[in-house]
Steps between C-alpha positions, in 0.01 A plus 500: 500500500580778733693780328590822663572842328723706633374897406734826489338807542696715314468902326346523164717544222337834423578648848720765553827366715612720781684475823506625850697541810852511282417304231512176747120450461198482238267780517169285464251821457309510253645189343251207378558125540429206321599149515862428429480431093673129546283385788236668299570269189553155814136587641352458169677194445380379854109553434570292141631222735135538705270553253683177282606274814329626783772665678484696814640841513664721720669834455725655737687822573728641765390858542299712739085605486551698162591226275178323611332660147706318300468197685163552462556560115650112509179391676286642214707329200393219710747386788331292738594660789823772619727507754695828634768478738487800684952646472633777272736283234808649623719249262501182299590251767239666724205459266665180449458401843153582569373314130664183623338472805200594324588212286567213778211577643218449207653207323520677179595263214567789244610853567552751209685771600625763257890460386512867622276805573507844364597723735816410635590175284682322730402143322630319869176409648324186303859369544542545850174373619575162306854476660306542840200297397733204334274508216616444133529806325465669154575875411453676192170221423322625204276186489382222733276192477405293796390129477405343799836552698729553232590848357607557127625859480689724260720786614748752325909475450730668335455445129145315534309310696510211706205216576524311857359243686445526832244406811321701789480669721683729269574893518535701162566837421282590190498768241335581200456164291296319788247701340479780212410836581155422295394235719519782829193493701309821554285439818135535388236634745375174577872427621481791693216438679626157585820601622346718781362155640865334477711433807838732540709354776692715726822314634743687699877485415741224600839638635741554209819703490486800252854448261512769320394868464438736224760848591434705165299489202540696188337556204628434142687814350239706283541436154697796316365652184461411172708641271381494154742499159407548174508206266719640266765622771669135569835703575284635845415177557811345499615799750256421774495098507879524506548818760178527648348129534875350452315233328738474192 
């Protein structure tokens, strides 16, 4: 089996958020990256499906030269190999675009993609590329089993869960459940060393229009103060969830 990973390269959740040229773009200084959390928990999945049925795997990601660390990161947990196409991922259908060919073109039975990534979570691209591919498609997949060509998988609704049958090639989008945050795999220095040694294919970019375009970004209003009322003063209480908060 032949299962591709498709890897976001996104800020850490610890980094401080800022924006340049009028708040239309991210300010990357200073700012760490990691693997996007839900391809993070699909990867791990992945190297369960080699080390238990001898899958192959590949992990992808649409960026430039700098996300090649954390492509490098996927190598050590113990990807087989990495491919980076070369393009800025102006938009959804873009990145879209260039994973699809990437797709057609390595006769991948299995791709995990994450259901969305954490920067801009758009949730539109593991959809997109199966519309284009004409694979079957789950979102949301919190669990997956494979059996020869047939696919037993579990994904969330609204109010629970639902199991499904399915077959490949198949695209999901994952998220925590595929694995448990426990079961994350810290690359050990053996992995590290190994990973140097593992090939990272450069493609360039297939011609794809760019839909969309981010024109502002704003932060989340600060939080105002606390205000703090004696436990014995209910009347004050009363006052500021119905004037203040307009709550009651």
């Amino acid at each position: 089996m032949k299962i591709l990973v498709c890897i976001s390269h996104v800020p850490d959740t610890t980094s401080k958020i800022n924006f340049t040229n009028g708040d239309s773009e991210f300010d990357t200084a200073g700012v760490q990256y990691v693997i996007n959390p839900n391809d993070e928990f699909g990867l791990t999945r992945a190297i369960w499906f080699q080390e238990q049925q001898g899958a192959n795997v590949t992990v992808v990601n649409v960026g430039g030269p700098d996300t090649e660390p954390t492509l490098r990161k996927a190598l050590a947990i113990g990807a087989n190999e990495a491919i980076r196409v070369n393009a800025n991922p102006t938009d959804g259908f873009f990145v879209a675009k260039q994973l699809a060919e990437v797709i057609k073109n390595g006769g991948y039975d299995l791709v995990i993609a994450g259901k969305e990534s954490l920067d801009y979570n758009g949730g539109m691209v593991p959809g997109m590329i199966a519309g284009i591919t004409g694979s079957n498609f789950l979102n949301s997949c919190t669990a997956i089993t494979v059996d020869g060509n047939n696919v037993k998988a579990v994904r969330e609704i609204d109010g629970g869960k639902e199991t499904v049958s399915t077959t490949l090639p198949l695209i999901i989008g994952g998220q925590k459940g595929l694995v448990e945050e426990k079961d994350l795999r810290i690359p050990n220095m053996r992995g590290i060393m190994t990973a140097r040694t593992k090939a990272l294919t450069i493609l360039e970019p297939v011609d794809a229009p760019v839909n969309t375009k981010a024109v502002k970004f704003e932060k989340p209003a600060p939080k105002s103060a606390v205000k703090l009322v004696p436990a014995d003063n209910l009347d004050e209480l009363i006052n500021l969830l119905h004037n203040e908060a307009k709550v009651i």
